[in-house]
C-alpha positions as CSV (number, residue, x, y, z in Angstrom):
1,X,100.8,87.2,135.4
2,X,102.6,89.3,138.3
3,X,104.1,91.7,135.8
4,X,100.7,92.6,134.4
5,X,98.8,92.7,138.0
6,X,102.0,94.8,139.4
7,X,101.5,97.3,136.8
8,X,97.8,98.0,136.6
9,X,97.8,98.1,140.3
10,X,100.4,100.6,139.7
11,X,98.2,102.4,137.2
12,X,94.6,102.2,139.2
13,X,96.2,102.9,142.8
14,X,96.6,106.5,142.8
15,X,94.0,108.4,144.8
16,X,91.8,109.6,141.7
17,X,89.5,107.4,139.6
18,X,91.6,107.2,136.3
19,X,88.6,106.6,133.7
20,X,85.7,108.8,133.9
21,X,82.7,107.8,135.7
22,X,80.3,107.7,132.4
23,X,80.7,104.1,130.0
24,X,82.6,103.9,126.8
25,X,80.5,105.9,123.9
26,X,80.1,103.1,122.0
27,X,78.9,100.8,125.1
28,X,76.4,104.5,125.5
29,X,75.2,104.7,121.8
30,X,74.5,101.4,121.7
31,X,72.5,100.5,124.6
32,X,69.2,101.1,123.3
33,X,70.1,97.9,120.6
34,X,71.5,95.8,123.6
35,X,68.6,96.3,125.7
36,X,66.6,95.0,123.0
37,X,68.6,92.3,121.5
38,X,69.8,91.0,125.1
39,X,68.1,87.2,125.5
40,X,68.4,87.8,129.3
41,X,69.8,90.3,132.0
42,X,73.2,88.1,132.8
43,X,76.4,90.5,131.8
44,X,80.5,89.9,131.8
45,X,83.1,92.5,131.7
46,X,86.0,91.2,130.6
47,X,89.0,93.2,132.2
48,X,86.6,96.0,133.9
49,X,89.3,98.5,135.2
50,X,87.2,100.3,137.6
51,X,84.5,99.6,136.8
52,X,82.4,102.0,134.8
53,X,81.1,100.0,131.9
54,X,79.9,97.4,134.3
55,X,78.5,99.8,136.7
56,X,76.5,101.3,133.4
57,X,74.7,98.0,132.6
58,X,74.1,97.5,136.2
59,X,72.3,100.4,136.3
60,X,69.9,99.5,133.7
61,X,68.7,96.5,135.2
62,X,71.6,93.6,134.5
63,X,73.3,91.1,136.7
64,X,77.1,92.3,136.2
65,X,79.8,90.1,137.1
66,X,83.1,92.2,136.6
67,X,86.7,90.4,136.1
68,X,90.0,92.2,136.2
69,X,93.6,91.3,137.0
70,X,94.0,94.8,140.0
71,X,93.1,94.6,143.3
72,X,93.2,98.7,143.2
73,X,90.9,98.8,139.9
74,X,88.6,96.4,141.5
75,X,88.8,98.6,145.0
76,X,87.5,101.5,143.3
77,X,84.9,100.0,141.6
78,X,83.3,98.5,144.9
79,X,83.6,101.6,146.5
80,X,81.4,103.6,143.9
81,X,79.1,101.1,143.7
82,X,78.9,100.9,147.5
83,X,78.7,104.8,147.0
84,X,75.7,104.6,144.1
85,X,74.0,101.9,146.1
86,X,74.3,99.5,143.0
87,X,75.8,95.5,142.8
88,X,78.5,94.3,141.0
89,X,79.9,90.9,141.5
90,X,83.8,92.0,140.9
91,X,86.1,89.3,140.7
92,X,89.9,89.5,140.1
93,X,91.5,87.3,138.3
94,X,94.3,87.1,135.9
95,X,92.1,86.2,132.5
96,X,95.2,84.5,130.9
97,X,94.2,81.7,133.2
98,X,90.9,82.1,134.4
99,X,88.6,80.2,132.4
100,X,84.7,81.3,132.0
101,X,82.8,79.0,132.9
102,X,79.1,80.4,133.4
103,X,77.1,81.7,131.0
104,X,76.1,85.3,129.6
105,X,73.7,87.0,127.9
106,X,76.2,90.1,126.9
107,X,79.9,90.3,127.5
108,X,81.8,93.5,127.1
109,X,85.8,93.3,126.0
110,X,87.0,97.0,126.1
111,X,90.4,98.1,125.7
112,X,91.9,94.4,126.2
113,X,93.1,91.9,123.6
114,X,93.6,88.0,124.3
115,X,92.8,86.3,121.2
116,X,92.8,82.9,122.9
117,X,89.7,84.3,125.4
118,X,87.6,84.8,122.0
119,X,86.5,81.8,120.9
120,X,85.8,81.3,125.0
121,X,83.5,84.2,125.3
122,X,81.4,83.1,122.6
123,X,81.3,79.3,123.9
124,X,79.7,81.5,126.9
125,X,77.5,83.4,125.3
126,X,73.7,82.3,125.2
127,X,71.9,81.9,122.4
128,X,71.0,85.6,120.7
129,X,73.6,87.0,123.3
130,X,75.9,90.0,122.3
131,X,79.4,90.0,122.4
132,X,80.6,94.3,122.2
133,X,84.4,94.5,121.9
134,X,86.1,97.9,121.5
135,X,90.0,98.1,121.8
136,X,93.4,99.5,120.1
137,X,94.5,99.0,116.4
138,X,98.4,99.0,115.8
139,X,98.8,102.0,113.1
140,X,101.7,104.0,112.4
141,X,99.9,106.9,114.2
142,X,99.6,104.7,117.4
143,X,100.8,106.9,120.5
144,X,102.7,105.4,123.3
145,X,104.4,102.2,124.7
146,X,102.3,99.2,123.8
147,X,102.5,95.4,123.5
148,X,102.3,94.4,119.8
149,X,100.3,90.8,120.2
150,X,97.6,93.2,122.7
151,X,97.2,95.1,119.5
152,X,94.8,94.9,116.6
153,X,95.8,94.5,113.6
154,X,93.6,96.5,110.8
155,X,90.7,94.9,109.6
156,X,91.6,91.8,112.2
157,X,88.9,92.1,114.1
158,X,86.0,91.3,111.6
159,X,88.1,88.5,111.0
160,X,88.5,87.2,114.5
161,X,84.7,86.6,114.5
162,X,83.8,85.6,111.0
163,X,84.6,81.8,112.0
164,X,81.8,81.8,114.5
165,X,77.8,81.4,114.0
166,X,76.2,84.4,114.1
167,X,76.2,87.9,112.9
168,X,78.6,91.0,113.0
169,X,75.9,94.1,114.1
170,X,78.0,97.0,114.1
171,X,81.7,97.4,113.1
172,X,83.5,100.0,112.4
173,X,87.6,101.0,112.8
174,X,88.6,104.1,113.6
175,X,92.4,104.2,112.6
176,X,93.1,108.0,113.0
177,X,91.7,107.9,116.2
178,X,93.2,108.6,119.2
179,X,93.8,105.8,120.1
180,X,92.7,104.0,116.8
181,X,90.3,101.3,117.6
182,X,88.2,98.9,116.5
183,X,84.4,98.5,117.9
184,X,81.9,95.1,117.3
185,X,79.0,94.3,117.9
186,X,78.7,90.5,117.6
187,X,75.5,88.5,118.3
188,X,75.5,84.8,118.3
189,X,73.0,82.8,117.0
190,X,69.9,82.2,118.7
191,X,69.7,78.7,117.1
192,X,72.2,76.0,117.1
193,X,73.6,75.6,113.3
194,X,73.0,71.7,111.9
């Protein structure tokens, strides 16, 4: 969508990085489980920003491919990863119609909501592959302009996977927060269900 490239360009083209250049904390608190649990080294970040949660699992040892909707994001992720001497496929694409086709052995959804892409991440998730989703919970204390469907509703996303084969490894909301979110840790299952 135009609108949505437009703005985040907007957003990610002023001259300073506007994320810091260490991952999420729960991506960082959790890594020791992921590098475990992972079946393989293949990794997805769904709408990437800049970068920095893709560049993390790059940097211990997995094959990043990194999709978001702005050129500028995208820009400044090559360039520190140009800069740190480390490889990240970056792709932009507008994930309202890009479709996944490959598969992964962990994805990473932070701060971004389409509940349609959900049931499509998992269909691309190997068998025993993590799915680790972290984004914004619409409570009354929510702060800011934001788009009600992007928004979690509470307790919504234990529900979003409960449909699926597999198992919920972490979850926890946050709905004080600032922002409030909701975190996952979903692992598919390693066999397919009869």
């Amino acid at each position: 969508m135009e609108k949505d490239r437009t703005k985040w360009n907007s957003k990610y083209g002023v001259p300073d990085y506007i994320f810091p250049f260490t991952p999420s904390r729960f991506l960082e608190e959790n890594l020791d489980l992921v590098l475990r649990l992972a079946p393989g080294n293949r990794a997805l970040d769904i709408a990437c920003g800049e970068g920095r949660n893709a560049i993390y699992l790059a940097r211990h040892g997995f094959d990043v491919t990194a999709i978001d909707i702005s050129e500028q994001g995208l820009a400044k992720g090559r360039t520190r990863c140009w800069r740190e001497g480390i490889r990240v496929n970056f792709v932009c694409a507008d994930l309202e119609q890009y479709r996944l086709s490959e598969k992964y052995d962990v994805i990473l959804n932070f701060n971004f909501l389409l509940r349609d892409l959900v049931p499509e991440a998992i269909a691309s998730l190997t068998p025993g592959g993590l799915l680790i989703m972290e984004t914004i919970v619409d409570t009354p204390n929510l702060e800011g302009m934001h788009t009600k469907s992007f928004l979690l509703q509470p307790g919504e996303l234990r529900r979003l996977f409960a449909w699926y084969p597999g198992k919920i490894l972490r979850s926890d909301e946050s709905p004080t927060g600032t922002p409030p979110v909701a975190r996952m840790i979903f692992q598919k299952s390693a066999a397919p269900m009869n």
